[in-house]
N, C-alpha and C positions, 0 to 999 in steps of 0.2 A: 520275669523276676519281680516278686512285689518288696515293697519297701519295706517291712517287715525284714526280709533276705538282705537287703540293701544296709539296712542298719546294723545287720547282724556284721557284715561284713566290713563294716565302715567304725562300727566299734571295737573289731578287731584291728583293725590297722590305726588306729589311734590310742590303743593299749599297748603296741607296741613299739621299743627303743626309735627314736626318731630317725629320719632318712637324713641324709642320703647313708647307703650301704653301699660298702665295694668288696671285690673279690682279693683274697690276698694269701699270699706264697711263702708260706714261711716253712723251717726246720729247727729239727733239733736231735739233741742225739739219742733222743729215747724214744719221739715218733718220727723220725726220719721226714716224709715229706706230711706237711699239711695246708688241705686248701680250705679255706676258711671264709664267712662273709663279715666283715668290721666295719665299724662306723669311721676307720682310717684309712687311706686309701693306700695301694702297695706303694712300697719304696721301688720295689722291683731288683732287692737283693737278698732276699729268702732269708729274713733277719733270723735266727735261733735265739731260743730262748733262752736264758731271760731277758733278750735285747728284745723283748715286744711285750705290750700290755695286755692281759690277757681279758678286763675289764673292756675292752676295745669288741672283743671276738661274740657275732654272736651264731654262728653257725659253725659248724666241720661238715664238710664232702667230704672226704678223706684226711684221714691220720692212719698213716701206715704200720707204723710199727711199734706197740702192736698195736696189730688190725681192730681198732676201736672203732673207727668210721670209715665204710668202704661201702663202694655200688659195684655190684655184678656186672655192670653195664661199661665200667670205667669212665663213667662221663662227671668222672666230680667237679672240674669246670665249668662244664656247663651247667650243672646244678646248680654250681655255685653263684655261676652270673644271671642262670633265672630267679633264685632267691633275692639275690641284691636286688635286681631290675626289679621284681613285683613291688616291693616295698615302696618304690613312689608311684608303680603302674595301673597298683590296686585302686588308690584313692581316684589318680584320675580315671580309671573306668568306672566308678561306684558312679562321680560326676557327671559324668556322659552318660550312662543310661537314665539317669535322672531327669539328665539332660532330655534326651531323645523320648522320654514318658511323657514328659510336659509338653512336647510338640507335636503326639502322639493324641495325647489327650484336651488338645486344644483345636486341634483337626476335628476330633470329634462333638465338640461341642459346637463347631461353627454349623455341620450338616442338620 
């Protein structure tokens, strides 16, 4: 991966809403269930709206009803907590290959 890619990827994740992101459970009575990634972490009482900020929400896995946002797959949890988790996991891998170029290309300068 050249630094070119490195930057591409490293300017994306610093255009976007700052971390940390969490996964969060909420409802309401027009989309019934929705799991969502926010910059607030769950309460872990599936607040309905308009008991939640929606200024908070920056992804949907699923909003049921209606079916606005749904996977084939049924995995909108774990979508959801892959989304959140990248968001601080991107930046430190962009660091570590960086990392591991420079050790990479420092090897090869000693031969």
């Amino acid at each position: 991966m050249g630094e070119d890619e490195l930057g591409e990827i490293e300017e994306l994740c610093s255009a976007a809403t700052p971390a940390p992101w969490f996964v969060r459970t909420l409802d309401d009575d027009s989309a019934m269930n929705l799991v969502a990634v926010s910059t607030v972490p769950d309460t872990g009482t599936a607040e309905r709206w308009p008991n939640f900020d929606h200024r908070d929400m920056i992804a949907a896995t699923l909003v049921q009803h209606p079916r606005y946002v749904d996977s084939g797959d049924e995995r909108w949890d774990e979508n959801a907590a892959f989304i959140a988790m990248a968001r601080e996991a991107v930046p430190r891998l962009v660091e570590e290959v960086r990392r591991l170029q420079g050790l990479l290309e420092g090897e090869g300068s000693s031969q």
